[in-house]
N, CA, C and O atoms as a Tinker XYZ file with bonds, in Angstrom:
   224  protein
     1  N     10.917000  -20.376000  -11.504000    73     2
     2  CA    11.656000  -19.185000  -11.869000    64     1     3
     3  C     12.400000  -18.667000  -10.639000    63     2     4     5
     4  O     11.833000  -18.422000   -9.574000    81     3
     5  N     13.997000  -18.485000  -10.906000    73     3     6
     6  CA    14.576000  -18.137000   -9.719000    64     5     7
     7  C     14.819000  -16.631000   -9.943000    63     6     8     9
     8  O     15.045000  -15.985000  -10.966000    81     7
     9  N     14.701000  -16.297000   -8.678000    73     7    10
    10  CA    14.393000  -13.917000   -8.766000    64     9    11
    11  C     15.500000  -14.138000   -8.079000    63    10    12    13
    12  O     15.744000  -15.009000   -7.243000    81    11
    13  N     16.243000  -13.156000   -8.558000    73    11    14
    14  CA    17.551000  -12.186000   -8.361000    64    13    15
    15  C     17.471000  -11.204000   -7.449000    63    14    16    17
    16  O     16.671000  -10.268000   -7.464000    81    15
    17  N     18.494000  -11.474000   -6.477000    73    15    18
    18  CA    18.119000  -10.198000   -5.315000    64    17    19
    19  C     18.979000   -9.447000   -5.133000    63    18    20    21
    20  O     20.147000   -9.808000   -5.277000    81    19
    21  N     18.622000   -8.059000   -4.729000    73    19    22
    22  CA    19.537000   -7.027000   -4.731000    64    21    23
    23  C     19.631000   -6.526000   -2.985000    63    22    24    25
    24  O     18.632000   -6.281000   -2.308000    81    23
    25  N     21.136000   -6.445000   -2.455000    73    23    26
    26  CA    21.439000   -6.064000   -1.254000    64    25    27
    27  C     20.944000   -4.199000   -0.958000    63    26    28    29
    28  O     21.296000   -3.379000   -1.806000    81    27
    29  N     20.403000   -3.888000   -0.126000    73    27    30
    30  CA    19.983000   -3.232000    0.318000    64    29    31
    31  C     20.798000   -2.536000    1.645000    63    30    32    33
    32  O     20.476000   -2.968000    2.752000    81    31
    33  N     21.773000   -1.545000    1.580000    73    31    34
    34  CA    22.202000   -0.738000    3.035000    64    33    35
    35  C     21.755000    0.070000    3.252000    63    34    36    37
    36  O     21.383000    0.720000    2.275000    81    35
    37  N     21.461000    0.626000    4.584000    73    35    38
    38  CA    20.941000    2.000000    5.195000    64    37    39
    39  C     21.621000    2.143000    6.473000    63    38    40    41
    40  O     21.878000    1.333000    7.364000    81    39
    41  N     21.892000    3.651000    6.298000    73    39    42
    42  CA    22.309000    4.040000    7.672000    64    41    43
    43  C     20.880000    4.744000    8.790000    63    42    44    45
    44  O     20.169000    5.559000    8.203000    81    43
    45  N     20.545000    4.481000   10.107000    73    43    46
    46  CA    19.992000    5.145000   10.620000    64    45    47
    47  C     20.380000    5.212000   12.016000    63    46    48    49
    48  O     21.210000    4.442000   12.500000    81    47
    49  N     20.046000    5.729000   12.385000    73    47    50
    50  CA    20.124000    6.369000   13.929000    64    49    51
    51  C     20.081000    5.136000   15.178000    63    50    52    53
    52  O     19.011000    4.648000   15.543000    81    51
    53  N     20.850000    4.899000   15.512000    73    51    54
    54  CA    20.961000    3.453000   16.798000    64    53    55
    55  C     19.108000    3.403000   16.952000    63    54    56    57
    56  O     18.287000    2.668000   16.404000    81    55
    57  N     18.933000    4.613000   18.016000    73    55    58
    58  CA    17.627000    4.554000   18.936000    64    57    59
    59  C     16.203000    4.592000   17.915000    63    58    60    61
    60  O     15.175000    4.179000   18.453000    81    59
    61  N     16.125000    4.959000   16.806000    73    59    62
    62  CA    15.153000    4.708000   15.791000    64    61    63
    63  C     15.293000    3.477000   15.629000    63    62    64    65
    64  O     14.189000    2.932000   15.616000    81    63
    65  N     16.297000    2.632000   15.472000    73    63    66
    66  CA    16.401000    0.883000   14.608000    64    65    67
    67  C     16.272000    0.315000   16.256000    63    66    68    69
    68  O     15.383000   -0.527000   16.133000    81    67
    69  N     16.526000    0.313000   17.198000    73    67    70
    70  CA    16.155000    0.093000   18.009000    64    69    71
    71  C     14.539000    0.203000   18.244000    63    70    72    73
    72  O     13.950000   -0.871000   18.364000    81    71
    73  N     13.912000    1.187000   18.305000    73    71    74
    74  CA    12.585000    1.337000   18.726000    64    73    75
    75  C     11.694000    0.740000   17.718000    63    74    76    77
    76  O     10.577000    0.332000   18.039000    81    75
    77  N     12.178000    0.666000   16.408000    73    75    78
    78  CA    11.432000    0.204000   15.310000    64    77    79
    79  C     11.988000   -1.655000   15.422000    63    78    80    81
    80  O     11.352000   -2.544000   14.855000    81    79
    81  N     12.543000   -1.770000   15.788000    73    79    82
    82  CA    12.783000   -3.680000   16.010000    64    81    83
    83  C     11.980000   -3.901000   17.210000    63    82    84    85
    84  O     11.590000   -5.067000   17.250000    81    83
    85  N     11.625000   -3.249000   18.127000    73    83    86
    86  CA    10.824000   -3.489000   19.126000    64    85    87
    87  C      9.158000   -3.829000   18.872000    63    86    88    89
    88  O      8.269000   -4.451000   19.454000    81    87
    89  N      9.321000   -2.992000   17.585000    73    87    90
    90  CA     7.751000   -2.486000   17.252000    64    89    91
    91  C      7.500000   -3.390000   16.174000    63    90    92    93
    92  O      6.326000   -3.483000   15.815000    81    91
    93  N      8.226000   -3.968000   15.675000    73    91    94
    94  CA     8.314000   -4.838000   14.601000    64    93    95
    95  C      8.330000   -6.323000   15.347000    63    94    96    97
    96  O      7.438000   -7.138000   15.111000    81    95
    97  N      9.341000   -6.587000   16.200000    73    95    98
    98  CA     8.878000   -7.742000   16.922000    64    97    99
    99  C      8.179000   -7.758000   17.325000    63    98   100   101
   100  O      7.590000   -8.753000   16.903000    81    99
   101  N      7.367000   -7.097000   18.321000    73    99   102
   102  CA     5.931000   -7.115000   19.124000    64   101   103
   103  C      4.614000   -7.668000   17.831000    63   102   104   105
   104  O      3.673000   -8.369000   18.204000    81   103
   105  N      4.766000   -7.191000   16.235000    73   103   106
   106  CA     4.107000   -7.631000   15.476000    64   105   107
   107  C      4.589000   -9.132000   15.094000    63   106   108   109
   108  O      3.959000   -9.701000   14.203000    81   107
   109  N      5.196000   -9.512000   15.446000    73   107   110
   110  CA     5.790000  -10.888000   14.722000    64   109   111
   111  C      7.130000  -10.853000   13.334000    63   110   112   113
   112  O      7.451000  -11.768000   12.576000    81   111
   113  N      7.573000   -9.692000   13.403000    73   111   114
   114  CA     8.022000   -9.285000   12.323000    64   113   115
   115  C      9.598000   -8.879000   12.446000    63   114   116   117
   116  O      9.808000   -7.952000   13.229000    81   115
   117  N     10.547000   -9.342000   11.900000    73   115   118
   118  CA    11.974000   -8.523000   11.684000    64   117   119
   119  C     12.156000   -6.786000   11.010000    63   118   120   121
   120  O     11.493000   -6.355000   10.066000    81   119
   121  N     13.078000   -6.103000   11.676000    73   119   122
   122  CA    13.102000   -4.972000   10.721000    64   121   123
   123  C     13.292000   -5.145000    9.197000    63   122   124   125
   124  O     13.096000   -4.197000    8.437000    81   123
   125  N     13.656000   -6.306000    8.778000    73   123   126
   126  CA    14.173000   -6.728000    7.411000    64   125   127
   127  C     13.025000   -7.018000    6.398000    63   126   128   129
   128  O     12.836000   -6.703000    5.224000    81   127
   129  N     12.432000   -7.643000    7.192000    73   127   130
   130  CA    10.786000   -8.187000    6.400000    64   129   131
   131  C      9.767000   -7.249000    6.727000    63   130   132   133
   132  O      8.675000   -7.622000    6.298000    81   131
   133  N      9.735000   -6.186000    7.321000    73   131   134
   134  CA     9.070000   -5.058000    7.425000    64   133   135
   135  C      9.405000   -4.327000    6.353000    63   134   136   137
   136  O      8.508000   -4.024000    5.566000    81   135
   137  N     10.543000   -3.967000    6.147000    73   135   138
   138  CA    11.245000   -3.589000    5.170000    64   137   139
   139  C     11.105000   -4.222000    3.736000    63   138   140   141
   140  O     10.901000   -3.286000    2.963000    81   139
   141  N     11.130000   -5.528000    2.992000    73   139   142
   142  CA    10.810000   -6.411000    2.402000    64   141   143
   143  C      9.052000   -6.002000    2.053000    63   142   144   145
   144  O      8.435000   -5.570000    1.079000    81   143
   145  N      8.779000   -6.345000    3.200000    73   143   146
   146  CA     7.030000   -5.780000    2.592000    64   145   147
   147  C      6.811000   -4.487000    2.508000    63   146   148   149
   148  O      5.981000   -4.249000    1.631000    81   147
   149  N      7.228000   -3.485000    3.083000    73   147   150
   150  CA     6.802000   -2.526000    2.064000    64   149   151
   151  C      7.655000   -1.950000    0.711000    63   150   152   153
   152  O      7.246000   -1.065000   -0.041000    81   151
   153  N      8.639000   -2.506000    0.620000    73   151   154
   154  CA     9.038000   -2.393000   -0.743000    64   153   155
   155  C      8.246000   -2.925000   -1.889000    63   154   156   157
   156  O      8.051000   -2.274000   -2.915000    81   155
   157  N      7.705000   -4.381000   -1.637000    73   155   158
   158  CA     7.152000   -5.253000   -2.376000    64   157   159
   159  C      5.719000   -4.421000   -2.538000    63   158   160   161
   160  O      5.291000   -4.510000   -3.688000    81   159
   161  N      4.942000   -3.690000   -1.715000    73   159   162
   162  CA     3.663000   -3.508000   -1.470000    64   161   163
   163  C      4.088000   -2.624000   -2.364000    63   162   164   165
   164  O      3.635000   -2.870000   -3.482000    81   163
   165  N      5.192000   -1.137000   -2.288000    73   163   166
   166  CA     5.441000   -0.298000   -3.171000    64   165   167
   167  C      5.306000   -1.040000   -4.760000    63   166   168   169
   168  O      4.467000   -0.707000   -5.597000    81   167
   169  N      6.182000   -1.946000   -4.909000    73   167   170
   170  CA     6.422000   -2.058000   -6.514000    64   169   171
   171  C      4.867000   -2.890000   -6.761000    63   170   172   173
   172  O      4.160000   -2.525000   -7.700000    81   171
   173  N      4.634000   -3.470000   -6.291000    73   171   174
   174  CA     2.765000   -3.998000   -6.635000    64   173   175
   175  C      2.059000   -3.643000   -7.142000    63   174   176   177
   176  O      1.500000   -4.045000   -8.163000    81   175
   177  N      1.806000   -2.041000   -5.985000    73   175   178
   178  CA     0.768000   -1.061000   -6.304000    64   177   179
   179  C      1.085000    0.204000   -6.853000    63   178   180   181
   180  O      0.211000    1.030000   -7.118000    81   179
   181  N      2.237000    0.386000   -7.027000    73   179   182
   182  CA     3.296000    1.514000   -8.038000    64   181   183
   183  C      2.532000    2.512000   -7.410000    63   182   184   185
   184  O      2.055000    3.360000   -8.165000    81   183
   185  N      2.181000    2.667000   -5.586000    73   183   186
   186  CA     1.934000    3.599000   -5.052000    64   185   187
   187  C      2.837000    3.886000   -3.585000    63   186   188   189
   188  O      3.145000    2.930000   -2.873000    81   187
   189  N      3.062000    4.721000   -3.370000    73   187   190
   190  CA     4.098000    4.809000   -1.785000    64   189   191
   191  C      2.784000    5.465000   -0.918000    63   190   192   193
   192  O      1.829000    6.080000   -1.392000    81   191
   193  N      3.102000    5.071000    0.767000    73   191   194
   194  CA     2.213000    6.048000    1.190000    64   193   195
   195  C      2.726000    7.551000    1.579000    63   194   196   197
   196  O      2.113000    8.265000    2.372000    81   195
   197  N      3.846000    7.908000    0.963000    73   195   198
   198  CA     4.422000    9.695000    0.671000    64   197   199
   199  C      3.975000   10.289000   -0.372000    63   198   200   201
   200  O      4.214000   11.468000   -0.633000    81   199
   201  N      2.959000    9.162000   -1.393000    73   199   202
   202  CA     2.721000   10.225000   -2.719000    64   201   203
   203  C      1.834000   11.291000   -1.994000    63   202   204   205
   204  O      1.365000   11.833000   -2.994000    81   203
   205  N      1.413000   11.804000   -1.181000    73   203   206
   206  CA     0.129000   12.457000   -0.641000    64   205   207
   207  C      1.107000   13.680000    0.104000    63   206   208   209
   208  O      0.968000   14.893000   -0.054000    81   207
   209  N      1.782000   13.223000    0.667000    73   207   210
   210  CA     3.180000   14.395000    1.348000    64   209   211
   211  C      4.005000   15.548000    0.179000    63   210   212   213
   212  O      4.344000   16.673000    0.546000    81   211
   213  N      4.146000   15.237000   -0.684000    73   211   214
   214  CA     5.101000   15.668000   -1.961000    64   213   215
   215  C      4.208000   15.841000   -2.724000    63   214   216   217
   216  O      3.339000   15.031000   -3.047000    81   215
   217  N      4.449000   17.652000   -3.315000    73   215   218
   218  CA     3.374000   17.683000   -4.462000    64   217   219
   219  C      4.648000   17.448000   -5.833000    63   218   220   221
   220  O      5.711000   18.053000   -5.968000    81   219
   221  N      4.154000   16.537000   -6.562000    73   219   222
   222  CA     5.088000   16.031000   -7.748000    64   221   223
   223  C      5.116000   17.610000   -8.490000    63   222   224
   224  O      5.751000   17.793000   -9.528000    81   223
């Protein structure tokens, strides 16, 4: 079964995507597939870790 993928843009701040690719490589990891897994972890467990921040 071939999955259909949808492009993803974001704007953020140079020195945040900077400090977060640092922190992401040091794990073995791209900002992209950091990104990638917690989307995936989101739709999995149809839980975010902000439900606890926001009272619905």
């Amino acid at each position: 079964m071939v999955m259909s993928e949808k492009l993803i843009q974001l704007r953020v701040e140079e020195d945040v995507k900077d400090k977060a690719d640092a922190i992401f490589k040091a794990q073995g990891l791209t900002t992209q597939s950091a990104i990638k897994m917690f989307l995936t972890q989101v739709a999995h467990t149809g839980e975010s870790p902000f439900d606890h921040l926001f009272k619905n």
